[in-house]
C-alpha positions in Angstrom: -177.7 78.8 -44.8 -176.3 79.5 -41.6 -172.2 80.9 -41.7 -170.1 80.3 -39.0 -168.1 83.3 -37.6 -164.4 84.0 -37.1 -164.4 83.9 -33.3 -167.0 80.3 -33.9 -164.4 78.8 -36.2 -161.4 79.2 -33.7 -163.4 78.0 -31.1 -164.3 74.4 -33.3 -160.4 74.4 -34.2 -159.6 75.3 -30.4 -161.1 72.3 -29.6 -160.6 69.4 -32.1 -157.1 67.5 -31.5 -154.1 68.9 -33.1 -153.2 66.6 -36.4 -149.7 65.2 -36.6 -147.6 66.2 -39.6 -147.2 63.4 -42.0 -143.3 64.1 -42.8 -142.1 64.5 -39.0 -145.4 62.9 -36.9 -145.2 66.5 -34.9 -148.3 68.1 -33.6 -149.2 70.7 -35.9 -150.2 74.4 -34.8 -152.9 76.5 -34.9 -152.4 79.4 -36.9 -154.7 82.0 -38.7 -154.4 82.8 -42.7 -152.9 86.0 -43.7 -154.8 89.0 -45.4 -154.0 87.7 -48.7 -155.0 84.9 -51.2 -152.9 82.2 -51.8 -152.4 79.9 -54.7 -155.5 80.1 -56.8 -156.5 83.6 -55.9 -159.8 82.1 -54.4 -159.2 82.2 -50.8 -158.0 80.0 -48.4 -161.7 78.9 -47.6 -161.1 79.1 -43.9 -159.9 81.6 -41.6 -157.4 78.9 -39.5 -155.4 76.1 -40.5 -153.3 73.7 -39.5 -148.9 74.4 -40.0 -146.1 72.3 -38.9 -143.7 74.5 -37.9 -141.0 72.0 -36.9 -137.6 73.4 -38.2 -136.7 69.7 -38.5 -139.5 68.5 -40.8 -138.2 66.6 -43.4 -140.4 68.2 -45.8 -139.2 71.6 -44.3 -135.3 70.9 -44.3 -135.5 69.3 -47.9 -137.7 72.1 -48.9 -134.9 74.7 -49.0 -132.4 72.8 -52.0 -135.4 71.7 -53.9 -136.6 75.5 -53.5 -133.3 76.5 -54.7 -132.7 73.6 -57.4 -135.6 73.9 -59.4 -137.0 77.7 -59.0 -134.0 79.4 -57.7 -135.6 80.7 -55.0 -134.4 80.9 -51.3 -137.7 79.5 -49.7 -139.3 76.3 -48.7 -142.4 74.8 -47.7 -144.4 74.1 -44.7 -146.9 71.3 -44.2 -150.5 72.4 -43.7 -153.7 70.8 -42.8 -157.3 72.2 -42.9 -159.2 71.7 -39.6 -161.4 68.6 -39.6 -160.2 67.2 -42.7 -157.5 64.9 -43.8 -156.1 67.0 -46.5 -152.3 68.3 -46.0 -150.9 70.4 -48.9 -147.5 72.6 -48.7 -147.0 76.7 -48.5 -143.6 77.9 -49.4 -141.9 80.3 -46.7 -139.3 82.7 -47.3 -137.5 82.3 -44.3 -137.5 80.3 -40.9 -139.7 83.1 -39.4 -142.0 83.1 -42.3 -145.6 82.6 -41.4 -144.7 82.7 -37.8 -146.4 85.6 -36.8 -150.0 84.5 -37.3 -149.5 81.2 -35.1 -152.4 81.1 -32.8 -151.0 81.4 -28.8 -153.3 79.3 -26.9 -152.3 80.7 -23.7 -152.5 83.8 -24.8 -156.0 82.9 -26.0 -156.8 81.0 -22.4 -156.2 84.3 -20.8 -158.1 86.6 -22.6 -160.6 84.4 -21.9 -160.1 84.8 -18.3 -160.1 88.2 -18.5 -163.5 88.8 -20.4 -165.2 86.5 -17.7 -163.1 88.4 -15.1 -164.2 92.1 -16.5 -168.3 90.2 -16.7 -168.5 89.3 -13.2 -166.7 92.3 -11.9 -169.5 94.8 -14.2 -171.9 92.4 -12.3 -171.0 93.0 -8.8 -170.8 96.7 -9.6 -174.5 97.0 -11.0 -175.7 95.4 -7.8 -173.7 97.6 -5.1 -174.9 101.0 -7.7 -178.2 100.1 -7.7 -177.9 99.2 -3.6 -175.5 102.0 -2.5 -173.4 99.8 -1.5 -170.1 102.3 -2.0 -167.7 99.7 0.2 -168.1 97.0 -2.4 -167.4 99.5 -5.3 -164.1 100.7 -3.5 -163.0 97.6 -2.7 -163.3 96.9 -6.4 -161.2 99.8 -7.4 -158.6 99.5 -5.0 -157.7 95.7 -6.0 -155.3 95.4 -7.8 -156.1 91.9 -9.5 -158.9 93.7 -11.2 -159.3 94.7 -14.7 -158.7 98.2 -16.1 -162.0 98.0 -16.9 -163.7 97.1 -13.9 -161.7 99.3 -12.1 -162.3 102.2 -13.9 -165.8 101.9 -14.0 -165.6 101.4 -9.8 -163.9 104.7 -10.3 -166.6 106.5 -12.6 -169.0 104.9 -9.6 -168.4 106.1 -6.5 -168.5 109.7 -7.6 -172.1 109.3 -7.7 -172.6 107.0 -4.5 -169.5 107.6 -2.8 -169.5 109.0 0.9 -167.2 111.4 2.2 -165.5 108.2 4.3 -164.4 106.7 0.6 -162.2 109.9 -0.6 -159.5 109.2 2.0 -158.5 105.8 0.6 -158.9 106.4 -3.1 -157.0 109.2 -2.7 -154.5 108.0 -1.3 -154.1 104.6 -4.0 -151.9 104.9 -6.8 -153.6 103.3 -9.3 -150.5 103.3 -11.7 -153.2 104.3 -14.9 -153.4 108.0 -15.9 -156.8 107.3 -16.9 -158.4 105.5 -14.3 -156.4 108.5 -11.3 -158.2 111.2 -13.8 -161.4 109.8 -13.3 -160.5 109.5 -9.1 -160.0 112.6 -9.4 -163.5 114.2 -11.0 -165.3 111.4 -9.0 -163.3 113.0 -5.6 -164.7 116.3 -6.6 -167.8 115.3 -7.3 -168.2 113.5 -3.8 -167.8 117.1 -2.0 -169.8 118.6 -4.5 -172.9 116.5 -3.7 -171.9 116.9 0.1 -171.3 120.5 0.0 -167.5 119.8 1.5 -163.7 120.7 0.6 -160.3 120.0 1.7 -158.6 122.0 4.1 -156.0 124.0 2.2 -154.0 123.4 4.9 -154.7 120.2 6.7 -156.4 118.6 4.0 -158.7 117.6 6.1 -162.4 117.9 4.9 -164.7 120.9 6.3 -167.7 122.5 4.7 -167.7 124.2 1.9 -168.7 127.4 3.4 -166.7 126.9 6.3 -164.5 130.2 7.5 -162.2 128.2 10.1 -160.8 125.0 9.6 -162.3 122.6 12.3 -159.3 120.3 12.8 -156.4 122.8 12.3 -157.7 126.1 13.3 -157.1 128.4 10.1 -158.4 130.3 8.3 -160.0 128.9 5.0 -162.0 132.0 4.1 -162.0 132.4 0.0 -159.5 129.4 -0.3 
């Protein structure tokens, strides 16, 4: 018997059409259980459900005297369905924010989305210029800004190892606005003039050889600096 994961279940839920609430005809939102059982003890057999959260429900406005009548508790109840069925029940809430921290953002969701294919192409186009040396590609990666964090540190953890000495001058002179991403610009920098046997000028900042005694472009002397 085959079980369905989390991540497969939300994407069924994602896309069957919201149910409307039986007490206000409202589409009802997608929102993900809590931690803890409910009712029976047993579970609540899926991870996602169904929740009216319309403040003007019937069900929900009535739900707070009845609450208060017959349990004397300050709480009342929100209309639930569970996905692909056409069973609705009621769970009491505690307050008007109750419950509403586990409703499922789809555009939230949408983005993420985005994001992970975003991050997959970006890894791919950065295995292909490694693997051709192709060190413009991987600094055009890290210097744009619509990148992910990911992709963009990983450009940076690249061109340490294929970068020429033409690609320190522009990634040193981006602010990448992430500590992490500028401390790996930084080892990958050094790491460029370590493979090439260069420096910075102490004084110029321009680049000269490592063993260099004069500085070619400003004329002083770089001897054990």
């Amino acid at each position: 018997m085959a079980f369905e994961t989390k991540e497969q279940v939300l994407e069924k839920v994602l896309s069957q059409e919201k149910p409307l609430c039986p007490h206000c005809g409202n589409a009802m939102t997608i929102w993900e259980v809590p931690p803890f059982d409910f009712a029976d003890g047993l579970g609540w057999g899926t991870p996602y459900l169904f929740v009216c959260f319309n403040d003007e429900c019937p069900l929900y406005v009535r739900g707070w005297q009845n609450m208060e009548e017959n349990y004397s508790q300050c709480a009342s109840y929100r209309c639930i369905n569970y996905p692909g069925t056409e069973q609705f029940q009621c769970i009491p809430v505690f307050s008007p924010m109750g419950g509403t921290g586990q409703i499922v953002d789809e555009q939230v969701l949408a983005e993420q989305e985005r994001l992970k294919e975003k991050t997959k192409i970006g890894f791919s186009i950065l295995a292909d210029a490694y693997v051709s040396k192709d060190s413009v590609t991987v600094v055009t990666l890290l210097l744009d800004g619509a990148q992910p964090q990911r992709v963009r540190l990983k450009a940076a953890e690249m061109i340490g190892d294929i970068g020429e000495l033409e690609a320190i001058e522009p990634i040193k002179n981006a602010r990448f606005g992430n500590k992490i991403i500028q401390k790996q610009i930084d080892a990958s920098v050094k790491k460029i003039h370590e493979r090439h046997f260069t420096r910075e000028c102490p004084f110029c900042a321009e680049i000269i050889k490592k063993r260099a005694k004069i500085c070619k472009h400003c004329g002083q002397d770089v001897a054990g600096k």
